[in-house]
N, C-alpha and C positions, 0 to 999 in steps of 0.2 A: 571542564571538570564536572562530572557528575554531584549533584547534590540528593541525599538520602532523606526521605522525608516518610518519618512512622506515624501512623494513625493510629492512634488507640481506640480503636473497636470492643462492639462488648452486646449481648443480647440484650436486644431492645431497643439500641443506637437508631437513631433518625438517619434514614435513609441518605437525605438531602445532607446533612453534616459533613458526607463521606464524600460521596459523590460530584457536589459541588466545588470545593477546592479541591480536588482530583481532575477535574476537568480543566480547572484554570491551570494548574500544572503541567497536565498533559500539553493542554495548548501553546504554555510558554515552551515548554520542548521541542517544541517542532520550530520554533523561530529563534531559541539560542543553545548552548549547551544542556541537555536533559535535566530533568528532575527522576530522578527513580522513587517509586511512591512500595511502602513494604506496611502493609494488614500487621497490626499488634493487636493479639485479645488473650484474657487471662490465662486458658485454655490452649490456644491455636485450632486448628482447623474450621470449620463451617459456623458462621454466628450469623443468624436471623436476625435482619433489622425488623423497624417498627411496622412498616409496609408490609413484614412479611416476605420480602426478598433476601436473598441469600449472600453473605459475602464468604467466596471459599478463600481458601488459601491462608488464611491468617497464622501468625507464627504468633508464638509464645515470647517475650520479652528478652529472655538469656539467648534467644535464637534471630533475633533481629538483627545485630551486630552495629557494630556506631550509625549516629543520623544527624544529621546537619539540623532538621527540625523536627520537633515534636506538634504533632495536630491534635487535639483531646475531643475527638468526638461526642456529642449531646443524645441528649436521651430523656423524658419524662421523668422515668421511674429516678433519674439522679435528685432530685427534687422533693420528691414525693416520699422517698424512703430511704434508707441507711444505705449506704454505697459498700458495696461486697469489696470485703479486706484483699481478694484477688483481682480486683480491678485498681483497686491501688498499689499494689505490691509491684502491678505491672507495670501503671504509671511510672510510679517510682523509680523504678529500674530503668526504663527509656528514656527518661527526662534528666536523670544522673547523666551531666557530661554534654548533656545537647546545648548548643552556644542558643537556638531559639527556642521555646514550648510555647504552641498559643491553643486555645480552646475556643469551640465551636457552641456558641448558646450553652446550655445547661452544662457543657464540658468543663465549664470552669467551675461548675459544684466541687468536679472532683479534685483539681489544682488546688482551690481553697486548703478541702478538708485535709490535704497533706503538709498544709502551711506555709505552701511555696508565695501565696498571694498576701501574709501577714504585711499590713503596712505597706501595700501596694493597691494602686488606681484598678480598680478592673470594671467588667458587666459581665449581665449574662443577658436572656430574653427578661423584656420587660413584665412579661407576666409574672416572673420567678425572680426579678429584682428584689421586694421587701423580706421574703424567705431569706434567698440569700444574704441578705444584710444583718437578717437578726440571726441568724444560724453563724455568721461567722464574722463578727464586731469589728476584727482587726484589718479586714479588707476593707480599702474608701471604695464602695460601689459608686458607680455613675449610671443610674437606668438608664439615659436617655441617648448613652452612645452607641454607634454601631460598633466600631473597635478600637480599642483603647489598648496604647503601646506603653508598659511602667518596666523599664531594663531589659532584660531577654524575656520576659513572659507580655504576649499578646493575648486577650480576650474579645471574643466579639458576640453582639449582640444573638437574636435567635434564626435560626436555621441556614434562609436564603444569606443572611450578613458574612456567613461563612464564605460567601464568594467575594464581597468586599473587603474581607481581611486578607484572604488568600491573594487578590492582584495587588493588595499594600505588600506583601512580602514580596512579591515578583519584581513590583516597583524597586525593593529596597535590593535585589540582588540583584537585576539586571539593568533599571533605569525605568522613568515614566514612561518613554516610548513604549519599553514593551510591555508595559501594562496595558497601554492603551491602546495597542494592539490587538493584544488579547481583551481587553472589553469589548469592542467591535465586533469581535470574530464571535465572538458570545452574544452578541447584543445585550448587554449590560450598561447600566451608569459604571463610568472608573468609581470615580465618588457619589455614591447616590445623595441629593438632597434630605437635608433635614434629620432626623435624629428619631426615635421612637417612640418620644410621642407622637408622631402621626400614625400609629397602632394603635387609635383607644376607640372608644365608646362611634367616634365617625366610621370608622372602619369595621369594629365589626356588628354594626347593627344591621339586620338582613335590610336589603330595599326593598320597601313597601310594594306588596301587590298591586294597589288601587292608587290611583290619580291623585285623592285627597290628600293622603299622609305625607308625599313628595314634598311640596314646598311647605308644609310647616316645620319638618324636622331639620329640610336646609334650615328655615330662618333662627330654628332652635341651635345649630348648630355653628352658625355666622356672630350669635350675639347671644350667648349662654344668661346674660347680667338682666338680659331685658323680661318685660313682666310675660312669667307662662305660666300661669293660673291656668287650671283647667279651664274657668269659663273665657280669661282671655285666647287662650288655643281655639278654644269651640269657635268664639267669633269670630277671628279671624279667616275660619273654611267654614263656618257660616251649617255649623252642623249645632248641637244641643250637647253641655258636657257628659250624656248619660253614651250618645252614639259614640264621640271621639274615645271615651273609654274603651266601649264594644271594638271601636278599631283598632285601636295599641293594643285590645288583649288578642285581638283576631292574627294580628299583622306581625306584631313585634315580642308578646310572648309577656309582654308587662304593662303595667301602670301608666299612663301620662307621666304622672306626678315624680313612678321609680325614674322613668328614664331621664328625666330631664335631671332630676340630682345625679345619676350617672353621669351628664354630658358637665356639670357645673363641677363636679370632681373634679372630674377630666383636666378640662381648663384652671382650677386651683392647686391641681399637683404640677402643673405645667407653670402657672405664676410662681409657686414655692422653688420648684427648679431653677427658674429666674433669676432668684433672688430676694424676690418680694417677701414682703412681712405675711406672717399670717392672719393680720384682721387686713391689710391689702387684698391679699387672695382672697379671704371672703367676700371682699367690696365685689371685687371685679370679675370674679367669677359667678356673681350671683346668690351666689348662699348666704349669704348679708351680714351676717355677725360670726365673731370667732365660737360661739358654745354650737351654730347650727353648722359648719365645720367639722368644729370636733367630731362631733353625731354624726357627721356622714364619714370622714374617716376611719372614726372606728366601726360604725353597721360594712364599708364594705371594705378596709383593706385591715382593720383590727389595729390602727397605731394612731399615732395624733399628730395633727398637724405638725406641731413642734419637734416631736421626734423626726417625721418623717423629713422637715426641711433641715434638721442639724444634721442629720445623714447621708442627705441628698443631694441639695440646695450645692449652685456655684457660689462662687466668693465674688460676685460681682456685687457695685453697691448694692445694698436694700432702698426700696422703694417705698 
């Protein structure tokens, strides 16, 4: 029996949102009964993604007729700014009646704001976790999952995660095997290791040009707690702290000093997720006391520690 699966589309939409569980689809089709995949956007017809690429065919919402699953494709601008009342109107209409609805990174902006996710577990991309949380209270955001299942509505983390949520659905309709099937045939993890903090400050810091900067920012980034004074870095590559500065501005675009409380966040939004107290996360992240904490959560994510872990934070013990 064929299963009907609507994408909500919409100008601007991330390329990869679409494309990506469309492909896991496609694939699992070819090894058990189809999936038929049908373009929703407010409009209908031609909607330019973010790339710039073109998706034609898209129908209007009254014209898409029943779907077994609803896909809520992501997009920047959902984030960034008010979501146009005909992108929800469409939603709305497709998701009326569909037994699944899941969203692709920032797709669950728009799930939220029609209140489908009140009192429900959801994510979105970790960049746009704290947005979302305070824009919409009644959602329990979890940043740090890739996809997260609370009753028929699925949400998954940003972009590529979209193909880790789409083979959990494949799983749940036809079985592991053919998920894992189709991960192979993809060359994909079924279940990729680890969770989204491994997208912070390790990742996206460019790698250094030069030979130098290489193994001080591994050891900076192995052991965030230990002393990285600018003259202890200096010493250690055996340079003067006025050069090492010239290099992190040359190389990396900042400070010694920014980056390293960048990496020591990092690691203390990661201990708060834990569970950990927040004068723990200061200990052990480096930042040493709860007031130099607070100062770094609010200079770079505008919330406080405490907040950020009553919102965030698992229920496992505290430490």
């Amino acid at each position: 029996m064929t299963h009907r699966v609507g994408f909500v589309v919409f100008e601007g939409v991330t390329m990869l949102d679409v494309s990506g569980p469309s492909e896991v689809f496609h694939q699992a089709g070819r090894l058990a009964p189809g999936y038929e995949l049908v373009l929703v956007s407010p409009r209908g017809g031609t909607v330019t993604t973010s790339a710039g690429l073109a998706l034609t065919g898209t129908v209007r919402a009254a014209e898409a007729g029943p779907v077994d699953t609803v896909v809520v494709a992501g997009g920047d601008g959902l984030a960034q700014q008010p979501i146009e009342d005909e992108l929800l109107s469409a939603t709305r209409a497709v998701t009326t009646g569909a037994p699944r609805v899941a969203s692709v990174c920032t797709g669950a902006f728009v799930l939220a704001e029609l209140g489908l996710l009140d009192g429900r577990r959801a994510t979105t991309h970790w960049r746009h976790a704290a947005v979302f949380a305070r824009r919409y209270p009644r959602v329990r955001v979890e940043p740090d999952a890739m996809h997260i299942r609370d009753g028929r509505y699925v949400t998954s983390a940003g972009i590529s995660a979209g193909i880790d949520l789409t083979l959990a659905l494949v799983e749940d309709d036809h079985g592991a095997d053919m998920a894992r099937n189709v991960a192979r045939e993809l060359v994909v993890f079924m279940q990729r290791p680890g969770g989204q903090s491994q997208f912070s400050t390790a990742i996206t810091t460019p790698p250094p040009r030069g030979d130098l900067l290489r193994p001080l920012i591994a050891s900076v980034l192995a052991d965030p707690a230990a002393d990285h004074s600018l003259p202890a870095m200096a010493a250690s590559v055996a340079v003067s702290p006025r050069h090492l500065a010239r290099l992190f501005r040359a190389e990396l675009g900042t400070t010694p000093a920014r980056w390293v409380e960048r990496v020591r966040l990092d690691r203390a939004q990661q201990l708060l997720l834990d569970g950990h107290s927040v004068t723990s996360a200061a200990q052990h992240s480096g930042l040493g006391t709860d007031e130099t904490l607070r100062r770094a959560f609010a200079r770079h994510l505008g919330t406080t520690p405490t907040h950020y872990r009553g919102r965030f934070a698992t229920t496992r013990d505290q430490r």
